[in-house]
C-alpha positions as CSV (number, residue, x, y, z in Angstrom):
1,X,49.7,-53.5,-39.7
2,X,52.0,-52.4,-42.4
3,X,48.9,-52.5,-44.9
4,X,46.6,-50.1,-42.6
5,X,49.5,-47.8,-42.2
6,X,49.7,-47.4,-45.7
7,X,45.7,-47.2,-46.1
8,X,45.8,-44.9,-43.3
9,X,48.1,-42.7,-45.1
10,X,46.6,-43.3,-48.4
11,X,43.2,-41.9,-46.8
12,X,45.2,-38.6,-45.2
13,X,46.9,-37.4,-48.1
14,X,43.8,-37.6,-50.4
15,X,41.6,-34.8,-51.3
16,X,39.0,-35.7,-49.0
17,X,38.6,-35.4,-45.2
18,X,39.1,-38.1,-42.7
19,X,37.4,-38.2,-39.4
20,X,38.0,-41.3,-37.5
21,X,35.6,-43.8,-37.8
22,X,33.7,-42.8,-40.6
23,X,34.5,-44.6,-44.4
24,X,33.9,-41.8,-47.4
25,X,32.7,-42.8,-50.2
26,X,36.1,-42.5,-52.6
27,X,38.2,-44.0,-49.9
28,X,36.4,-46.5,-48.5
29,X,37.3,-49.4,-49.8
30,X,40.9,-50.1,-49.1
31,X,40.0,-48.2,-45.5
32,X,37.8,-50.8,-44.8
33,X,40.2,-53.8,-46.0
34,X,42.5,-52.4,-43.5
35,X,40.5,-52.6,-40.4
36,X,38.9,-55.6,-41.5
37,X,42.5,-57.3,-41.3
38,X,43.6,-55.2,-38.5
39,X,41.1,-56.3,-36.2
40,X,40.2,-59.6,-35.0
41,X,36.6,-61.4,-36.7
42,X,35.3,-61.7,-33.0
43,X,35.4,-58.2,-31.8
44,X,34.8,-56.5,-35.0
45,X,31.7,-55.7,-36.1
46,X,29.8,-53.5,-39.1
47,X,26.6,-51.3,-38.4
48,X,24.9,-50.0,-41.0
49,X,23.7,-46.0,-40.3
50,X,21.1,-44.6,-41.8
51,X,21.7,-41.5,-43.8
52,X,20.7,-38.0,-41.7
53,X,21.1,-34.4,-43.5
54,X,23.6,-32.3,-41.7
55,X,22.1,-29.1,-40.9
56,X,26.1,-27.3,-42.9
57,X,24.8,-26.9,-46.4
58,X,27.9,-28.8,-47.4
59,X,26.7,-31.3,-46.3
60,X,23.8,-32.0,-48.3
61,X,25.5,-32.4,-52.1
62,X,24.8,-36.3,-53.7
63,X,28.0,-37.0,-52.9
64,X,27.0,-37.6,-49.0
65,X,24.2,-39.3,-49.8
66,X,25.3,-43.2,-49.1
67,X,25.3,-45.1,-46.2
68,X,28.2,-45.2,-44.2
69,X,29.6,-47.8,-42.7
70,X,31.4,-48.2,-38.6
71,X,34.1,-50.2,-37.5
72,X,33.6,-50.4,-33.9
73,X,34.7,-52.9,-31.1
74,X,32.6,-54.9,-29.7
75,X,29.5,-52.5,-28.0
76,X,29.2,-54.1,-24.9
77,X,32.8,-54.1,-24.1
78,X,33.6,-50.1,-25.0
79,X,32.0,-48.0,-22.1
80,X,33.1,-45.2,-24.3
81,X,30.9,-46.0,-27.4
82,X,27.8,-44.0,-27.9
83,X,25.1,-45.3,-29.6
84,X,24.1,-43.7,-33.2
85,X,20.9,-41.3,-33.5
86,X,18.9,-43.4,-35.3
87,X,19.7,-46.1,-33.3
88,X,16.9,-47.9,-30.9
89,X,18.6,-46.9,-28.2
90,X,19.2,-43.3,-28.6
91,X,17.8,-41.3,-26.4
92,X,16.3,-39.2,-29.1
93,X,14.7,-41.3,-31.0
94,X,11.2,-40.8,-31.1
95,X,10.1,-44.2,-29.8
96,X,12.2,-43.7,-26.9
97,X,10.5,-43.8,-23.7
98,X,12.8,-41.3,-21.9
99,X,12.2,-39.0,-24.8
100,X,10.7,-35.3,-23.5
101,X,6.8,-34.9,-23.3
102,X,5.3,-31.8,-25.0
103,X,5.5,-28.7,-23.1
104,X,2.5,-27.8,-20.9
105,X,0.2,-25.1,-21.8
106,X,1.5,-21.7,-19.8
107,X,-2.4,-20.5,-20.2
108,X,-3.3,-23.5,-17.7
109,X,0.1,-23.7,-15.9
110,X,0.7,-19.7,-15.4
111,X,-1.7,-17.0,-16.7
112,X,-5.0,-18.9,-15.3
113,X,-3.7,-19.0,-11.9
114,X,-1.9,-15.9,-11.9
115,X,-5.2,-14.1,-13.0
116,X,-6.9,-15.6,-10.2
117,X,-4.2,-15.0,-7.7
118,X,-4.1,-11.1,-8.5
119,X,-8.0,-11.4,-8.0
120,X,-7.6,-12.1,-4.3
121,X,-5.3,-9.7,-3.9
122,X,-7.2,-7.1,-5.5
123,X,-10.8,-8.5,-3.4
124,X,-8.5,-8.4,-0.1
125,X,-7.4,-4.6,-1.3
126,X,-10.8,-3.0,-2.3
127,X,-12.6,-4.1,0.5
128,X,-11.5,-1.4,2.7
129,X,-12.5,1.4,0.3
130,X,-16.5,-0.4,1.2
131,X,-16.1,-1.5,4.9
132,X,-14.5,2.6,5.8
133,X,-18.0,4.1,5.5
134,X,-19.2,1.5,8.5
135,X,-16.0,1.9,10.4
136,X,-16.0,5.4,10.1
137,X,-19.0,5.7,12.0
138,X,-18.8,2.9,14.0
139,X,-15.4,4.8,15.4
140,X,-16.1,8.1,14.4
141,X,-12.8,8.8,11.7
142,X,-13.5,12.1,9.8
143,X,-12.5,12.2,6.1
144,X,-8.6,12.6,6.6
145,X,-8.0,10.1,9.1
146,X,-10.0,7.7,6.7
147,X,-7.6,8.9,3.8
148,X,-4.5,8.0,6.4
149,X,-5.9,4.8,7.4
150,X,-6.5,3.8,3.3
151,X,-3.1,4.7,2.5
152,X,-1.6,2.3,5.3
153,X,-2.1,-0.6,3.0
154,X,0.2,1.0,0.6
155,X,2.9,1.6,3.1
156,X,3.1,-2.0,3.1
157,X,2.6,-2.2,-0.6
158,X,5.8,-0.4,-1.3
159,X,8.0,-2.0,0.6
160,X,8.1,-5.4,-1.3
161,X,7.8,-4.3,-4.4
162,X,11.9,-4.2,-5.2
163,X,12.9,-6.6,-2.8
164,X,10.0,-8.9,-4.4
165,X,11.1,-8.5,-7.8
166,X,14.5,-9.2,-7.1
167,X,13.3,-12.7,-5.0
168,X,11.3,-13.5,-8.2
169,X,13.9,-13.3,-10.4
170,X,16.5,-15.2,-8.3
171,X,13.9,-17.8,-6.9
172,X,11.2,-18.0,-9.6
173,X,7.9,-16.3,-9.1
174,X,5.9,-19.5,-8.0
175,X,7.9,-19.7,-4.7
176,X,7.5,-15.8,-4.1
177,X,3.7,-15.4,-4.9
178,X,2.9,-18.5,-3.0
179,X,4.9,-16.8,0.2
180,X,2.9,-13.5,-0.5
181,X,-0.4,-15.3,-0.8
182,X,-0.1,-16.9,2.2
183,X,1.0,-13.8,3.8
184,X,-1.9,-11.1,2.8
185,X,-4.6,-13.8,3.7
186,X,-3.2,-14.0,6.8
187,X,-3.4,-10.5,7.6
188,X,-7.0,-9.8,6.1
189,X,-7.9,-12.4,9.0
190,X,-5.6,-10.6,11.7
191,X,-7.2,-7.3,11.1
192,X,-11.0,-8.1,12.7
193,X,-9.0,-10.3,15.4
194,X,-7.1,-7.0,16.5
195,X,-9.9,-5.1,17.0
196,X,-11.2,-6.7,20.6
197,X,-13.2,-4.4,23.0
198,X,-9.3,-4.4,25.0
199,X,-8.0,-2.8,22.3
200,X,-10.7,-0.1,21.9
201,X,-10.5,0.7,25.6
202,X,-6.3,1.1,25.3
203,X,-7.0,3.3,22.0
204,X,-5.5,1.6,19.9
205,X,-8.2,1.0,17.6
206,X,-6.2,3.3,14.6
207,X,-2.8,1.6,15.1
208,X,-4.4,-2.0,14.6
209,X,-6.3,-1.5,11.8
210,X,-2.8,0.4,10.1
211,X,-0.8,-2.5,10.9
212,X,-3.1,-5.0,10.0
213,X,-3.7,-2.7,6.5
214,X,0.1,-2.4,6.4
215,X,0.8,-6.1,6.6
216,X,-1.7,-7.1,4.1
217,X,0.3,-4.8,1.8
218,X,2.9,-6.3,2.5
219,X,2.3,-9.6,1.6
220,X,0.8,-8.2,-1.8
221,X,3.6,-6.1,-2.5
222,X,5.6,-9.2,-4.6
223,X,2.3,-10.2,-6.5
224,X,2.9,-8.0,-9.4
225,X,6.6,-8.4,-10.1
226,X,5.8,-12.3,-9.9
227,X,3.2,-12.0,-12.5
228,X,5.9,-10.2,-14.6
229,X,8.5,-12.5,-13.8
230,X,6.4,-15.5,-14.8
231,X,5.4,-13.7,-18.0
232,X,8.5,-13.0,-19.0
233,X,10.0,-16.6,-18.5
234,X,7.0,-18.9,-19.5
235,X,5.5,-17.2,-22.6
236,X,6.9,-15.9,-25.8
237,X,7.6,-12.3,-26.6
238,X,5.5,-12.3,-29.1
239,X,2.3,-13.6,-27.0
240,X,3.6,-11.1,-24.2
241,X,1.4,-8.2,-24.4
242,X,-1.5,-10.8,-24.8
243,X,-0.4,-12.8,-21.7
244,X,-0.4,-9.7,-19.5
245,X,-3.7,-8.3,-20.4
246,X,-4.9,-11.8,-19.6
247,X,-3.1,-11.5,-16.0
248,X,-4.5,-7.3,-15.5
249,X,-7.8,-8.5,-16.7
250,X,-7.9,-10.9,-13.6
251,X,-6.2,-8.2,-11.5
252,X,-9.2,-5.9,-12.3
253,X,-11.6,-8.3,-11.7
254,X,-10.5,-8.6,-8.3
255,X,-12.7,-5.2,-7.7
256,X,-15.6,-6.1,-9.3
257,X,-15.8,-9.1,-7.4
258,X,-14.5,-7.7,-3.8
259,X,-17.2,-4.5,-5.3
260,X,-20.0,-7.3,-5.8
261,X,-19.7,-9.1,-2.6
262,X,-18.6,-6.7,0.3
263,X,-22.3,-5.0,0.1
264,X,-23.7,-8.3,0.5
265,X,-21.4,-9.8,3.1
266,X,-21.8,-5.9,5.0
267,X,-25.8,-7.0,5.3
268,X,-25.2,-10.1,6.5
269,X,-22.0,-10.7,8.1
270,X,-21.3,-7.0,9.0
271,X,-17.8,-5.0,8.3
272,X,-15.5,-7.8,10.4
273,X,-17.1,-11.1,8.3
274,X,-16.1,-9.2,4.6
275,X,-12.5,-9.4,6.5
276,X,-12.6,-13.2,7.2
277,X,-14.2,-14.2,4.0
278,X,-11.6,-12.7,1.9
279,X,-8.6,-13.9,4.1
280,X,-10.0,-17.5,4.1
281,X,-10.1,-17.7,0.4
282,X,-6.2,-17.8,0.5
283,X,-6.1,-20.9,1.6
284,X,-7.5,-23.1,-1.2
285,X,-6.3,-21.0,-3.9
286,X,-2.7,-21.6,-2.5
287,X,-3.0,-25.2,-2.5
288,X,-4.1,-25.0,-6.3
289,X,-1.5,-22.9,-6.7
290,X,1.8,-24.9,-5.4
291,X,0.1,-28.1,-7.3
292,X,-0.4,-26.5,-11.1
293,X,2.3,-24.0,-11.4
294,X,5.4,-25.5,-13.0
295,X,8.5,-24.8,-11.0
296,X,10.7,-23.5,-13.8
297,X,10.2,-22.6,-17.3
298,X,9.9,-26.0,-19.9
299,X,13.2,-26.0,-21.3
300,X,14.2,-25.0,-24.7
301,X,14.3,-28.0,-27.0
302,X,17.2,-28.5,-29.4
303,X,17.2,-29.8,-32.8
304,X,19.4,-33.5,-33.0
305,X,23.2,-33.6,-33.8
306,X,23.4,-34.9,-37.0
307,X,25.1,-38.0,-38.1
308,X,28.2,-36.6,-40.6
309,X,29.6,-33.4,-39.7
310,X,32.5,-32.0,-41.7
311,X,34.9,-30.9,-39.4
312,X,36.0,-27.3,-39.2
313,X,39.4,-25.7,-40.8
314,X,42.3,-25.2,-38.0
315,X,42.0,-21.7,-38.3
316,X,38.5,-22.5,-36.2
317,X,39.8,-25.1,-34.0
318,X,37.6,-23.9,-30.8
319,X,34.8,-25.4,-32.6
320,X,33.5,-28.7,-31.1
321,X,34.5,-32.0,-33.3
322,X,31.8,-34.7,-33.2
323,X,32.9,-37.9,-31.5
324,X,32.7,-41.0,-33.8
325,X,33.2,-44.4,-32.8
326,X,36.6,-45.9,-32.9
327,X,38.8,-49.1,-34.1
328,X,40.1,-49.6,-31.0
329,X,41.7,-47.7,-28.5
330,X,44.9,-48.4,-29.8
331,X,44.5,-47.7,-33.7
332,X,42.6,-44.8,-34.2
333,X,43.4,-41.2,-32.0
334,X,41.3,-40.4,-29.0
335,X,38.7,-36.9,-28.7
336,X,40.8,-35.2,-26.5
337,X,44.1,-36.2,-28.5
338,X,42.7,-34.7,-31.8
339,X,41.3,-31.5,-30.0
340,X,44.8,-30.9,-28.4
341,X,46.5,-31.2,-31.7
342,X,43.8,-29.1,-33.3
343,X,44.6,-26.9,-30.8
344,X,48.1,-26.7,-31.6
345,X,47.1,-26.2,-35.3
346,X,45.4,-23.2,-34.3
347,X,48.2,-21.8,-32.1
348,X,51.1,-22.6,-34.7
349,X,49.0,-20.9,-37.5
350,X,48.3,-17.9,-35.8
351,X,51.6,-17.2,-34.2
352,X,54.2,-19.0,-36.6
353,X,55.7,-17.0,-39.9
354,X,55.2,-20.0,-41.9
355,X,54.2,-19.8,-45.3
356,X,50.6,-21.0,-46.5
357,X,52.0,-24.5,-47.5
358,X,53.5,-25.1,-44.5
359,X,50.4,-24.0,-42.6
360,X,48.1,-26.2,-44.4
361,X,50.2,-29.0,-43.8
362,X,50.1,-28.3,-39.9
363,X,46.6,-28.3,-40.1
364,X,46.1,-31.5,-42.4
365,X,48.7,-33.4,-39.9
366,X,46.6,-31.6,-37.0
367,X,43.1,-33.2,-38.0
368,X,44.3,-36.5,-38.8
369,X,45.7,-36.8,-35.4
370,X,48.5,-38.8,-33.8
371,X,50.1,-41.6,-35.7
372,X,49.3,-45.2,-34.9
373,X,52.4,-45.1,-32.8
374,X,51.4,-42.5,-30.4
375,X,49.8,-43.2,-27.2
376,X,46.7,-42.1,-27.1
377,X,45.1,-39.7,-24.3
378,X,41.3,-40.6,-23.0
379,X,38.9,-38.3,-23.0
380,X,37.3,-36.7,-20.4
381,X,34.1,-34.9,-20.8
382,X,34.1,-31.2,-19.4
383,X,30.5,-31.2,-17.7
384,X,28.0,-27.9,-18.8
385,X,28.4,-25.3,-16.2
386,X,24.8,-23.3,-16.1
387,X,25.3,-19.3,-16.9
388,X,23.6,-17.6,-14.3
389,X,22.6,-13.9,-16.0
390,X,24.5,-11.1,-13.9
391,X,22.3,-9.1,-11.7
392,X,21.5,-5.1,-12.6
393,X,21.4,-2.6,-9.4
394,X,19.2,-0.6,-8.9
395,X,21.6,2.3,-9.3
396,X,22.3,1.0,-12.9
397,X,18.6,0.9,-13.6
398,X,18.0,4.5,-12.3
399,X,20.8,5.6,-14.8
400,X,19.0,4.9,-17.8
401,X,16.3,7.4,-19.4
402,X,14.0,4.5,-20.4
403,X,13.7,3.9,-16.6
404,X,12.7,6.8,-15.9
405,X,9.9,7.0,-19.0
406,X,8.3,4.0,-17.2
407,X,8.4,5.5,-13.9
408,X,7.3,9.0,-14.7
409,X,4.2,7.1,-16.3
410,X,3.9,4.3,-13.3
411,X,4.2,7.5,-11.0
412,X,1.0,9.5,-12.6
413,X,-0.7,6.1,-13.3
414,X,-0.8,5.2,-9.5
415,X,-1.7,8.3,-8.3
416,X,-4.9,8.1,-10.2
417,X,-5.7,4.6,-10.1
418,X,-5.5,4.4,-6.0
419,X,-7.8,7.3,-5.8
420,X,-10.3,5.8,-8.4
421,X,-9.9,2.6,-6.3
422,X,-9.8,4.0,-2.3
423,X,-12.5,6.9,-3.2
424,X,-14.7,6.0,-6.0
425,X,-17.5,4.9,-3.8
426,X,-17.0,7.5,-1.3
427,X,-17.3,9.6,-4.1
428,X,-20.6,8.4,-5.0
429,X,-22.0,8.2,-1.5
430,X,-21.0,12.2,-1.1
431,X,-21.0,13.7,-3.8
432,X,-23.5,12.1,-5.5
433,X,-25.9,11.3,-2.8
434,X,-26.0,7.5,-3.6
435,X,-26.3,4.4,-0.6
436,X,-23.9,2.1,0.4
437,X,-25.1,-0.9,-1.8
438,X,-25.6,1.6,-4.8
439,X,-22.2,3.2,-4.3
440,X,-20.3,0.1,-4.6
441,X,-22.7,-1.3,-7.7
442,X,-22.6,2.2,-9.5
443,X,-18.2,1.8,-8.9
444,X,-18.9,-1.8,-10.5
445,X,-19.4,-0.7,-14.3
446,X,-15.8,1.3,-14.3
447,X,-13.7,-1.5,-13.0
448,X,-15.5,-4.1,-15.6
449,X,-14.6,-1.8,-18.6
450,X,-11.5,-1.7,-17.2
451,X,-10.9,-5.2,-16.9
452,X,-12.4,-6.1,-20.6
453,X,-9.9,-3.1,-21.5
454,X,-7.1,-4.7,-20.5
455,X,-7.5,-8.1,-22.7
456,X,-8.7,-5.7,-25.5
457,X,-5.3,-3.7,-25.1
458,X,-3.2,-6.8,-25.1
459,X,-4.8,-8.1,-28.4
460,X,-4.8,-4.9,-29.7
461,X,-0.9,-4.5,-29.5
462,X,0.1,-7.9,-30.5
463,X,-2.1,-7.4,-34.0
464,X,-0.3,-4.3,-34.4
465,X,3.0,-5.9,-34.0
466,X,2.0,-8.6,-36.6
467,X,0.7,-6.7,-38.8
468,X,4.4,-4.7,-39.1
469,X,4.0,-1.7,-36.7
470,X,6.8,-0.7,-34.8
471,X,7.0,-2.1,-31.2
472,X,7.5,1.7,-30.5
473,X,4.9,3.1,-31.9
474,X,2.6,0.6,-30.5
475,X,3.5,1.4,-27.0
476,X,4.3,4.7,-27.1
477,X,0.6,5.3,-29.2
478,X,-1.5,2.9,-26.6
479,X,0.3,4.8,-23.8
480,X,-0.5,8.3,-25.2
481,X,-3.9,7.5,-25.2
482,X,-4.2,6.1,-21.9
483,X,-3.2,9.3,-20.4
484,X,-4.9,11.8,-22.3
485,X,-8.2,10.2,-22.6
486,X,-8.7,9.9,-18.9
487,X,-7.5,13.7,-18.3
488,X,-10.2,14.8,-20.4
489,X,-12.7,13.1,-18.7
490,X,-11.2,14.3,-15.1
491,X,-11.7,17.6,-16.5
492,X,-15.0,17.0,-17.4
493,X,-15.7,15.3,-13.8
494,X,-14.2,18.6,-12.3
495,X,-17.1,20.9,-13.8
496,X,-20.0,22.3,-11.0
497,X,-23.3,20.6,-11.5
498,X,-22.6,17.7,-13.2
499,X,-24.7,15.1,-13.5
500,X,-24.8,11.6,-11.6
501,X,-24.9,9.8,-15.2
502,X,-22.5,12.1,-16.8
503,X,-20.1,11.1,-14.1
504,X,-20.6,7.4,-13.9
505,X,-19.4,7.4,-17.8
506,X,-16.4,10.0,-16.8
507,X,-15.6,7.6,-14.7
508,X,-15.9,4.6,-17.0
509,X,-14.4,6.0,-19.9
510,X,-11.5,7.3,-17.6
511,X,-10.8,3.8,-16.2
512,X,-11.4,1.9,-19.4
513,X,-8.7,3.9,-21.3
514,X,-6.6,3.8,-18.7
515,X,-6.5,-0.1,-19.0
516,X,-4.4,0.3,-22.2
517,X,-1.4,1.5,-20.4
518,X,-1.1,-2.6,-19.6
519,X,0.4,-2.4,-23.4
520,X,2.1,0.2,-23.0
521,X,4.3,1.2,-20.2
522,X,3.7,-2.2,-17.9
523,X,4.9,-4.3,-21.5
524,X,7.8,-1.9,-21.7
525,X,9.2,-3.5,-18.5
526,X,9.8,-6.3,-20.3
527,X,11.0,-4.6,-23.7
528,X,13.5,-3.0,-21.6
529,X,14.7,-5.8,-19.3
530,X,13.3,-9.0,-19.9
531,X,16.0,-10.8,-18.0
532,X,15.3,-8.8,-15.2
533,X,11.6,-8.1,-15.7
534,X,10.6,-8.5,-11.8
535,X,13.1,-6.4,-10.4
536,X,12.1,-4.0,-13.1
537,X,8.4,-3.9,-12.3
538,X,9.3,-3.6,-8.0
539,X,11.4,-0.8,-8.8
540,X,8.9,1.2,-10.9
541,X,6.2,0.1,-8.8
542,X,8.2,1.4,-5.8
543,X,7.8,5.1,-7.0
544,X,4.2,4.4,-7.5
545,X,3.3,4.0,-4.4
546,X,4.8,6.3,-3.2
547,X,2.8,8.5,-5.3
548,X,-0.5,6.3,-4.8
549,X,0.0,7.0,-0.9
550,X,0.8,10.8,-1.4
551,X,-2.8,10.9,-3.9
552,X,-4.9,8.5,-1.5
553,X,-3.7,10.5,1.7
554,X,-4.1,13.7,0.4
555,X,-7.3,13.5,-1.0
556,X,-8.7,13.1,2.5
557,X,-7.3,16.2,3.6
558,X,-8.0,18.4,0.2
559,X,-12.0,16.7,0.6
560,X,-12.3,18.1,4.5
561,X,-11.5,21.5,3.3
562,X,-12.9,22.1,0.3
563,X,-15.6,19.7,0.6
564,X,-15.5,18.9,-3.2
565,X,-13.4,16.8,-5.5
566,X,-13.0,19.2,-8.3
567,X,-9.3,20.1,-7.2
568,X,-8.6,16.5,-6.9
569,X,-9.5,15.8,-10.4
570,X,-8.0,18.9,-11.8
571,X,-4.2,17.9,-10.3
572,X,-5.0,14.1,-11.6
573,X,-5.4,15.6,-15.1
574,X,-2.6,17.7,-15.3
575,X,-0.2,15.0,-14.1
576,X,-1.8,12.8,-16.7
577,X,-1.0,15.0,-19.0
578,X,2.6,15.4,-18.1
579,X,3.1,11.8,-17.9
580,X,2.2,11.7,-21.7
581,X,5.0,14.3,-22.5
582,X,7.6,12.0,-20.4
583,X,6.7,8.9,-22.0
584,X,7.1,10.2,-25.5
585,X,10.2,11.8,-24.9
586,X,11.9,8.9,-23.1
587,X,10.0,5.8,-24.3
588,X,12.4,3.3,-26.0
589,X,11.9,-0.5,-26.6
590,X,15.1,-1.6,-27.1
591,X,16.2,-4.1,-24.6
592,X,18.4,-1.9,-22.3
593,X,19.4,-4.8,-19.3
């Protein structure tokens, strides 16, 4: 013993570091004789590692670059050893079976399903705006009771859309969408089941079909702020604008489909079967959707620890120290024991008036440890608490000006899209003299542009992005135009006389450029708060529609007394146009929350 006390020494006071277990190159020879005749020949025992870069550029000079060499007790009998990275039995070794299997592809997983999940909920929304005209005359609803009884859905609508994003954030959006799903099919089937010949004869025929309307809303209020939760935690930001035109375009296709189909299932099935093919539909798609849709995000993988690690000066004595195997537990000083003393290094050299010799020799004593004399202390491992992030209120959101530039735009870009989608084939049947069936095929060609417009604007922006443009100016230019296009061709729409053509492609070239606003103020969301991206998106989407009711129910009313709707696409413009002045002012993509 009195030979490895003075190789123990030897190794402190020379010019290299010690870390307990490990034999450097200049010292390793008499270090090793010392153990070697410290320990006994049947519990010691020699592994050979394999060298491994350290990530420090210290680390990496020739001088590194040998073997070393670890005096361990026997492996079996120290439940504290760990086993070396490259050895078999690591559990990162690559031929390890427990080792982590790639990642699953979020376009199968997430933005496949999502798309086709906001497609329901989008073919269980539009066909109302069809089945009205046949319900209208079946109950005899003049043009503002239809505009009230279209608007009910959104009541509904509104009310989840904070308390949804806030459920998606906390519970994952898998859980919440799946509850919603299940909800809104539910209610498209309770809406033909309401209206019995009982409740016709009471006269309650309006009151069931607004409750009905308003629980289907409901249900569909907490699909959006899912689909931006999911985004926001399963793809990267710099796919982001991509993954959400994906999930819009599958939104939008929702009513060309519900579009496609009601005028078919009106001719055969009649106004109450469109209701109870769409709600049935839930019902598989759910299942598909609780079996493919991960629960929580693949986690982030971490490079290895490396082998050697050169421990850090006193003065940074918080950092972690890497645990080496040791002698014994008698000879060499325990984790916990080095980090206390390191500890104390820190302490004594930022509070003590000692010199810088003395200070250095508090920190040299302080890494080598206790003496062999000293009792050692085991360690015990602190286990990883999870951070949780700290929820933002709604209040704290509402203080910020960037807020309030995405729900100035969400407010003028609900206003107009509920009226395109509650009134666009009412419009045609009216004003333009169209059927039923050519209505609702005429309303077809703006919702496909729209929905090719929405993958086009989420390419678009993430080329723009590559290719060095300012996040900023890609949303705040994609955003610009998708509200000043569409108010010129409202105020084209508004002129006397126009043509049934000339207003089909208003209409198109309205909706179409409308669709890049999914790049601009919907991305912004998560720009701004991509922690908190659901609650985000219910609370914008909460002033929406409000606004989407206030446009839907009041273009009923403006249509009964004027009988035209010029003034309808004169206010649309000009709120478009305001809109554009907000969002340029206020825009900002600089994470906020």
């Amino acid at each position: 013993m009195a030979s490895l006390s003075s190789s123990y020494s030897q190794a402190l006071n020379s010019q290299h570091v010690y870390q307990p277990g490990i034999v450097h190159r200049t010292c390793r020879i008499p270090y090793a004789k010392a153990f070697q005749s410290a320990l006994p020949a049947s519990s010691a025992s020699v592994r050979q590692l394999p060298y491994r870069p350290s990530r420090n550029a210290e680390h990496t000079s020739p001088r590194f670059r040998t073997p070393l060499r670890t005096y361990s007790a026997s492996a079996a009998a120290s439940p504290g050893a760990q086993p070396s990275p490259g050895s078999p039995s690591s559990p990162s070794s690559p031929s390890s079976p427990s080792a982590p299997a790639s990642a699953p592809n979020p376009f199968l997983t997430v933005l496949l399903p999502t798309s086709l999940a906001l497609l329901l909920c989008n073919m269980d929304r539009i066909c109302l705006s069809v089945a009205i005209l046949p319900m209208a005359a079946e109950f005899g609803w003049p043009a503002s009771l239809q505009g009230v009884v279209q608007s009910a859905f959104l009541w509904g609508y509104m009310a989840t859309q904070l308390a949804g994003g806030a459920l998606a954030d906390r519970h994952g959006g898998k859980r919440v969408m799946a509850g919603g799903m299940a909800w809104f099919s539910a209610a498209s089937l309770l809406l033909p089941l309401l209206l019995t010949p009982a409740t016709r004869a009471a006269g309650l025929t309006v009151p069931a079909v607004l409750l009905a309307r308003f629980l289907t809303g409901f249900g569909e209020g907490v699909a959006l702020p899912c689909m931006s939760n999911l985004v926001a935690a399963h793809v990267p930001p710099a796919a982001k604008a991509r993954a959400l035109g994906m999930c819009f375009s599958g939104f939008h296709s929702g009513n060309l489909a519900g579009l496609i189909l009601s005028p078919l299932l009106l001719a055969c099935c009649g106004w109450r079967g469109l209701f109870y093919v769409f709600g049935a539909l839930g019902l598989p798609l759910l299942l598909m959707w609780m079996k493919v849709v991960p629960d929580r995000p693949p986690p982030t993988p971490t490079p290895p620890q490396p082998a050697l690690q050169q421990p850090a000066p006193a003065a940074t004595a918080s950092q972690p120290q890497p645990t080496m195997t040791q002698p014994s537990a008698s000879l060499a000083p325990s984790s916990s024991a080095a980090a206390a003393s390191s500890d104390a290094a820190a302490a004594a050299a930022t509070t003590s008036p000692a010199g810088p010799q003395e200070q250095e020799r508090a920190a040299s004593s302080a890494a080598a440890g206790p003496g062999p004399g000293s009792t050692p202390t085991p360690a015990t491992p602190t286990p990883a608490t999870p951070t949780r992030t700290p929820d933002v209120s709604a209040a704290r959101m509402l203080s910020c000006s960037a807020t309030w530039a995405i729900i100035v735009v969400n407010v003028v870009n609900h206003f107009g899209y509920f009226i395109y989608l509650n009134w666009m084939p009412t419009y045609f049947n009216k004003a333009l003299g169209f059927d039923l069936r050519a209505s609702s095929f005429t309303a077809f060609l703006p919702w496909l542009v729209m929905a090719i417009g929405s993958s086009a604007a989420g390419l678009l922006a993430d080329s723009l992005v590559a290719r060095g443009v300012s996040v900023t100016a890609v949303r705040k230019t994609l955003q610009t135009i998708a509200l000043l296009v569409p108010a010129a061709a409202l105020l084209l729409l508004a002129q006397p006389g126009i043509s049934p053509a000339t207003a089909v492609a208003c209409m198109t070239v309205a909706l179409g450029t409308t669709s890049l606003g999914q790049a601009g103020f919907v991305a912004n969301m998560s720009d701004v708060a991509p922690r908190h991206a659901g609650k985000m998106f219910g609370l914008c989407n909460t002033f929406g529609c409000a606004a989407g009711i206030a446009g839907v129910t009041a273009v009923g009313f403006i249509v009964e007394a004027t009988h035209s709707f010029a003034p309808v696409f004169l206010l649309t413009a000009g709120l478009y146009v305001v809109g554009a002045l907000a969002w340029n002012v206020w825009c900002t993509t600089e994470r906020v929350f």
